[in-house]
C-alpha positions in Angstrom: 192.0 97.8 95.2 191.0 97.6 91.6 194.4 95.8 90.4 193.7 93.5 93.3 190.2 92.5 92.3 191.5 92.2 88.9 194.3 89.9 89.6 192.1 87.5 91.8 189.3 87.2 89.7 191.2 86.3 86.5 192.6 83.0 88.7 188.5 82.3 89.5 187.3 83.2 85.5 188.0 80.5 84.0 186.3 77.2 82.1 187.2 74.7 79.6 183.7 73.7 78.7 183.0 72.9 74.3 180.5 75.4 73.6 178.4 74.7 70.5 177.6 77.7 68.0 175.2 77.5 65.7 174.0 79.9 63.5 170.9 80.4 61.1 173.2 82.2 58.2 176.1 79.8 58.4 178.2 82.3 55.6 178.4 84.3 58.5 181.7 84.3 60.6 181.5 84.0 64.1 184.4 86.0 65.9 185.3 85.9 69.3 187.7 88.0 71.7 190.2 87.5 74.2 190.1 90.6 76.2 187.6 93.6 77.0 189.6 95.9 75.2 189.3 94.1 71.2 185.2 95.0 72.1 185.8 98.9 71.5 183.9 99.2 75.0 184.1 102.9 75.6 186.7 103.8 78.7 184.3 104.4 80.8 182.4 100.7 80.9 185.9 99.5 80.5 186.5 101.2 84.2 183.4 99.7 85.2 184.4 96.3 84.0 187.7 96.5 85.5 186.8 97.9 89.0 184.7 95.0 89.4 187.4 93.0 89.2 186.6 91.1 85.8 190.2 90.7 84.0 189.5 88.6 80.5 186.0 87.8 80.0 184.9 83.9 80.4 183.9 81.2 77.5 180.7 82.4 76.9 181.7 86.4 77.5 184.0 85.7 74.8 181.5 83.7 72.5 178.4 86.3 72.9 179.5 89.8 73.4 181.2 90.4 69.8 177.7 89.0 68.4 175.5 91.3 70.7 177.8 94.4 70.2 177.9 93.7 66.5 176.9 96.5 63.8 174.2 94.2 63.4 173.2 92.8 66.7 171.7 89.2 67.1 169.5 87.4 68.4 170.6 85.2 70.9 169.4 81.9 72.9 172.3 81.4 75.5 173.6 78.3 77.2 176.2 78.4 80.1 177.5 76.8 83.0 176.7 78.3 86.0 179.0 80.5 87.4 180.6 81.5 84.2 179.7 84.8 83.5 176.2 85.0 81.7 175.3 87.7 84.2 178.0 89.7 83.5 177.4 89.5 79.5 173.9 91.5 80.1 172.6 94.7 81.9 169.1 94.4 80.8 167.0 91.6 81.7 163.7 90.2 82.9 164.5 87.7 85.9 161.5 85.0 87.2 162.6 86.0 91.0 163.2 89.2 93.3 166.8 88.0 94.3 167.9 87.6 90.6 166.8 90.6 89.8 168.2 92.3 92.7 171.5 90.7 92.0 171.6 91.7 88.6 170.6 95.1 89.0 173.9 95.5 91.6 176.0 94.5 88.8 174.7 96.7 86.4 175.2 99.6 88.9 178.9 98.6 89.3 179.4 98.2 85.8 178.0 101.3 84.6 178.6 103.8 87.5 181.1 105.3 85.5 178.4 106.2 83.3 175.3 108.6 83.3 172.7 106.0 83.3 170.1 105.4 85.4 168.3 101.5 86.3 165.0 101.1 87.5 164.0 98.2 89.8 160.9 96.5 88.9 160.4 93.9 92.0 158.2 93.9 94.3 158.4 96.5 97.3 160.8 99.2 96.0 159.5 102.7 96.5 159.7 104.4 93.3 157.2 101.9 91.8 154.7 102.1 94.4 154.8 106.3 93.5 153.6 105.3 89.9 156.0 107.3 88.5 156.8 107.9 84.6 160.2 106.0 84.4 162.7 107.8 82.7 165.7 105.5 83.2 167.2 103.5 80.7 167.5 100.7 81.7 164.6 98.2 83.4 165.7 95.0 85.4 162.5 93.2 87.0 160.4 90.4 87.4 157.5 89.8 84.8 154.6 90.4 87.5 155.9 93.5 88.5 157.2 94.5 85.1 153.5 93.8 83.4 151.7 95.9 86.2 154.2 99.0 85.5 152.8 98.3 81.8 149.3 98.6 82.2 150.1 101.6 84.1 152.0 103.6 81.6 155.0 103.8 83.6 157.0 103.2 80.5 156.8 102.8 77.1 157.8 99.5 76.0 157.7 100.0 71.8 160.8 102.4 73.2 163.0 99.4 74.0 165.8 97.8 72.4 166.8 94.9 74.0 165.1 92.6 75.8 166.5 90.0 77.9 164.7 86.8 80.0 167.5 85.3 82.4 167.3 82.0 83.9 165.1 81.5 80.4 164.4 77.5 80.9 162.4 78.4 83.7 160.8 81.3 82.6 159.9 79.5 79.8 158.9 76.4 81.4 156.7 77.8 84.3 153.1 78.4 83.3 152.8 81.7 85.2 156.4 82.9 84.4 155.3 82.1 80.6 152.3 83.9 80.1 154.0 87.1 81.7 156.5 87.0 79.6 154.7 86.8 76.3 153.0 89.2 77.7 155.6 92.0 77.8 156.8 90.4 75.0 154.3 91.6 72.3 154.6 94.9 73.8 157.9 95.1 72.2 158.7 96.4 68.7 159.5 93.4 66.7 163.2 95.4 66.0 164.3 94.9 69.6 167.1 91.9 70.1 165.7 89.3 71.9 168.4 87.8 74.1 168.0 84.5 76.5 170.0 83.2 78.7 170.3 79.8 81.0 172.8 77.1 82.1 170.0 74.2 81.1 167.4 74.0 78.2 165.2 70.6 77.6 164.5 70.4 74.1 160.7 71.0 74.5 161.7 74.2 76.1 164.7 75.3 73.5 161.8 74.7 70.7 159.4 77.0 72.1 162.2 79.3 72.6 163.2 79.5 69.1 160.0 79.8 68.2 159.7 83.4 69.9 163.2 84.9 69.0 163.1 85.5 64.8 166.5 84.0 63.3 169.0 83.1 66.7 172.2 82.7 67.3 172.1 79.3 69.6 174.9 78.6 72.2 174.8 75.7 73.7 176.8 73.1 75.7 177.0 69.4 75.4 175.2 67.3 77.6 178.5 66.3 79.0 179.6 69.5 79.8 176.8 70.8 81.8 177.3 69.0 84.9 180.2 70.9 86.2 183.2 69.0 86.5 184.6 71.5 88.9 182.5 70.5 91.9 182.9 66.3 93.2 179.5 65.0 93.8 178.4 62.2 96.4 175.8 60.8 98.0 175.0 59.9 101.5 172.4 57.2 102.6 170.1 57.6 105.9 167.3 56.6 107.2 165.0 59.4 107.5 165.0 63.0 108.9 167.1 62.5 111.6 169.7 60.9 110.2 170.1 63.1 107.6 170.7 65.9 110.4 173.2 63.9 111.9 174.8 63.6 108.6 174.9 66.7 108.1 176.7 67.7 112.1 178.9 65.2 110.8 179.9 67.0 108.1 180.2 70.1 109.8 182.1 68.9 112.6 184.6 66.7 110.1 185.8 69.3 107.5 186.4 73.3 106.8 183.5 74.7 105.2 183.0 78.4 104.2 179.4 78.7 103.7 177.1 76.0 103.0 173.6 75.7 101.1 171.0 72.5 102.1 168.0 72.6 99.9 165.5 71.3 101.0 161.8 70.0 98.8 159.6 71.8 101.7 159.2 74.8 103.9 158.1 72.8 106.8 161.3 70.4 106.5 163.2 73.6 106.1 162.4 75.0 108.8 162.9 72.2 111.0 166.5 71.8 110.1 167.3 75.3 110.6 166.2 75.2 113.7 167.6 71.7 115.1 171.0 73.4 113.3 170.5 76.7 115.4 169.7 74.6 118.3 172.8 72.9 117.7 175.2 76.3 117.6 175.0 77.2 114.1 174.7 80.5 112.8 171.6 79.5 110.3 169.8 81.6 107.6 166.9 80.3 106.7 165.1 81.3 103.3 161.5 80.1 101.9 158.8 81.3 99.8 157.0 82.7 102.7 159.8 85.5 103.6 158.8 88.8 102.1 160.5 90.5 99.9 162.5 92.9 102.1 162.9 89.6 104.6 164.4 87.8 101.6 166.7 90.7 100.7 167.8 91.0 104.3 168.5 87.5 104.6 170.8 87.2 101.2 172.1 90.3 102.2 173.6 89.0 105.5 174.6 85.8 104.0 176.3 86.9 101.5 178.5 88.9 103.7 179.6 86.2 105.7 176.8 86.8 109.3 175.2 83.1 108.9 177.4 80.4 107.3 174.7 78.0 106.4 171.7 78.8 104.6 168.7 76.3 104.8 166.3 76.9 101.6 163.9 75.8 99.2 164.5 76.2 95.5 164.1 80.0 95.7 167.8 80.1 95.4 168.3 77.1 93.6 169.3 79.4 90.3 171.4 82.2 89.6 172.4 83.5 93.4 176.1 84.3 93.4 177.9 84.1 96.8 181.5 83.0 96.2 182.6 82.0 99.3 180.1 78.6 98.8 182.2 75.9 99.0 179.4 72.9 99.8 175.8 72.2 98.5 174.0 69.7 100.2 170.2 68.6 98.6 168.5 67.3 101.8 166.1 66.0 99.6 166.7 64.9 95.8 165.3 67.5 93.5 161.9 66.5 91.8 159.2 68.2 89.7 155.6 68.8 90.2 155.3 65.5 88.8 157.2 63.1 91.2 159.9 63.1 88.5 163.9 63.4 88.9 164.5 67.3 88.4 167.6 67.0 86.2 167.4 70.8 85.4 167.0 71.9 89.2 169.6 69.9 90.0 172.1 71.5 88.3 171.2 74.5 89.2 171.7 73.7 93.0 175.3 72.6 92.7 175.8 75.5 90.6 175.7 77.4 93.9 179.2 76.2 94.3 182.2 76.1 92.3 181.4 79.8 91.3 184.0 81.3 88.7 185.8 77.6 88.4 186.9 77.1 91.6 186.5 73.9 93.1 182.9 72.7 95.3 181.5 69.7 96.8 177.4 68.7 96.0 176.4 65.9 99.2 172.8 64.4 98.3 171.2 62.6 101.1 169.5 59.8 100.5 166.5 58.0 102.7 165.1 55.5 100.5 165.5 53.2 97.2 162.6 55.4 95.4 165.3 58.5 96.3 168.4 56.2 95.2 166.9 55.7 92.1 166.0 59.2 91.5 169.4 60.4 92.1 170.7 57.6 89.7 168.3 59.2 86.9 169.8 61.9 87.6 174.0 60.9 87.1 172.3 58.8 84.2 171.6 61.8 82.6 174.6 63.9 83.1 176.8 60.7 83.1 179.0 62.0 85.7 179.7 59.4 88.6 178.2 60.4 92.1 180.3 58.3 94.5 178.9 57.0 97.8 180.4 58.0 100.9 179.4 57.7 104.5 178.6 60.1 107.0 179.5 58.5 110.3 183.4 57.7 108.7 185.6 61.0 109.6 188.3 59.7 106.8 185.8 59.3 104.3 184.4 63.1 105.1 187.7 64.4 105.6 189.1 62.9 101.6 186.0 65.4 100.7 188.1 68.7 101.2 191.4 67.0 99.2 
């Protein structure tokens, strides 16, 4: 079973995106490796790696890991596509939301179950936290609330730890709340610790705050036109209003073979109306929003990621970082936009990230249901300057050249 995994997953681990190093000592060499093995791993994470199914590692796994296993470890701010492997180049890392951590803390465990080390979950809910506890494992994956509260407790010492790690780090960054935590838990560290962030976007404003907490980086990053995936075909569909956009959407469902399926939508209330005029419909519909609580949210990933619901109706609590393979269409029932009214360029990306996972090929639908939306969505292939093509929903050749 191990061979197998490992012979699947090297056809999925693939891109050909121009990664951009830049470094503040530029006398220093930047080497990079084409296999697991040139990293000296010991045999035992190398069995861990291998189980999991991982057979060369991916552009930026090749890029990062000599410079963070080096004799002299860096400091690193990390750019990637989605889907590419930045997960898997960490096992330690501060995560803005319970389902990011979660998933990350599952791939540790596989990784390193070979080992004799032990991972603590700091989210909200799990058992062992709510005990108050001394921790004594070595390694911490959490989010920042829950992380700063296990601080102020005494639960561990955080002068004691070597790497620290924000993933997602535009957002984490970028979000008041999420900011102040981190800098938070931040200048409880011992300024000897490598500092280590990773993302698939960074806006300048936020890249210059960033290197203005992590002392002498190394900085990844991609070119603007790499970082809307050229993997997954994007298009738009133009409707009236609500209804229309649920009929587009039957349309699509009852036109071409879909695996599973995210819709975002801006709202919980327009959320929950799709899922339910989709359930009324016949689908099997997960439906996840901020108001689920943390075990409901866990149980609700957990079933659709095994395959129980093929559709899951959201908000952009799973807009970064969730990694269910078997996604092969995102639709954004409504256009992404910030708390300002403005086209979310960075939130958009991270949607359609939710397909095309490990470089296999995905399809991003936007519905559209008014010229203020049109435009928006133009800002938005403006900025990326990748062409998102019209089609139209009622047309069953038009949906059908969507799976070609």
């Amino acid at each position: 079973m191990s061979l197998l995994n490992k012979v699947l997953r090297s056809k999925l681990v693939s891109t050909t995106a121009d990664i951009e190093v830049q470094r503040q000592d530029p006398n220093s060499p930047l080497y990079s490796v084409k296999s697991f093995e040139e990293l000296n791993l010991a045999e035992a994470v190398l069995k861990g790696v291998y189980g999991m199914g991982f057979n060369t590692p991916s552009k930026i796994q090749e890029t990062a890991l000599p410079l963070l296993l080096g004799a002299k470890p860096s400091n690193m701010i990390a750019q990637s596509q989605s889907g590419t492997g930045k997960t898997a180049a960490f096992a330690l890392c501060l995560s803005p939301t319970l389902e990011l951590a979660q998933q990350t803390g599952k791939v540790c465990k596989q990784m390193s179950k070979f080992l004799d080390i032990k991972i603590a979950m700091a989210t909200r809910g799990e058992e062992h936290g709510r005990r108050r506890e001394k921790k004594v494992e070595q390694i911490i994956i959490g989010t920042p609330g829950t992380i700063l509260d296990w601080i102020r407790l005494k639960l561990f010492d955080p002068s004691k730890l070597g790497i620290f790690v924000l993933d997602e780090a535009d957002v984490m960054i970028d979000t008041q709340g999420h900011r102040d935590q981190s800098i938070k838990v931040h200048r409880h560290l011992k300024k000897s610790a490598q500092f280590l962030l990773f993302s698939a976007t960074y806006e300048d404003r936020v890249m210059k705050f960033a290197e203005s907490i992590v002392p002498n980086p190394v900085i990844i990053r991609l070119k603007r036109s790499e970082e809307s995936l050229s993997n997954i075909k994007q298009f738009y569909i133009r409707c009236q209003d609500r209804q229309e956009k649920f009929e587009a959407l039957s349309n699509i469902y009852g036109t071409i073979s879909i695996g599973q399926a995210m819709v975002f939508c801006h709202t919980k209330k327009s959320a929950q109306w799709l899922a339910m005029k989709m359930k009324e419909d016949g689908h099997a519909v997960a439906l996840l929003t901020g108001d689920n609580s943390p075990e409901e949210r866990m149980f609700v990933i957990d079933r659709y990621r095994s395959g129980k619901e093929k559709l899951l109706v959201t908000t952009n609590v799973c807009a970064r970082g969730i990694d269910v393979e078997q996604v092969s269409v995102v639709i954004n029932y409504d256009v992404p936009l910030d708390g300002r009214g403005i086209p979310d360029c960075e939130t958009y990306l991270h949607r359609i990230g939710r397909t095309g996972r490990f470089g296999k090929k995905g399809i991003a639908i936007n519905f559209v249901d008014s010229d203020r939306s049109f435009n928006n969505l133009k800002s938005i292939e403006k900025h990326f300057g990748r062409k998102i093509n019209q089609i139209i929903a009622d047309d069953p050749d038009q949906l059908e050249q969507l799976a070609d």
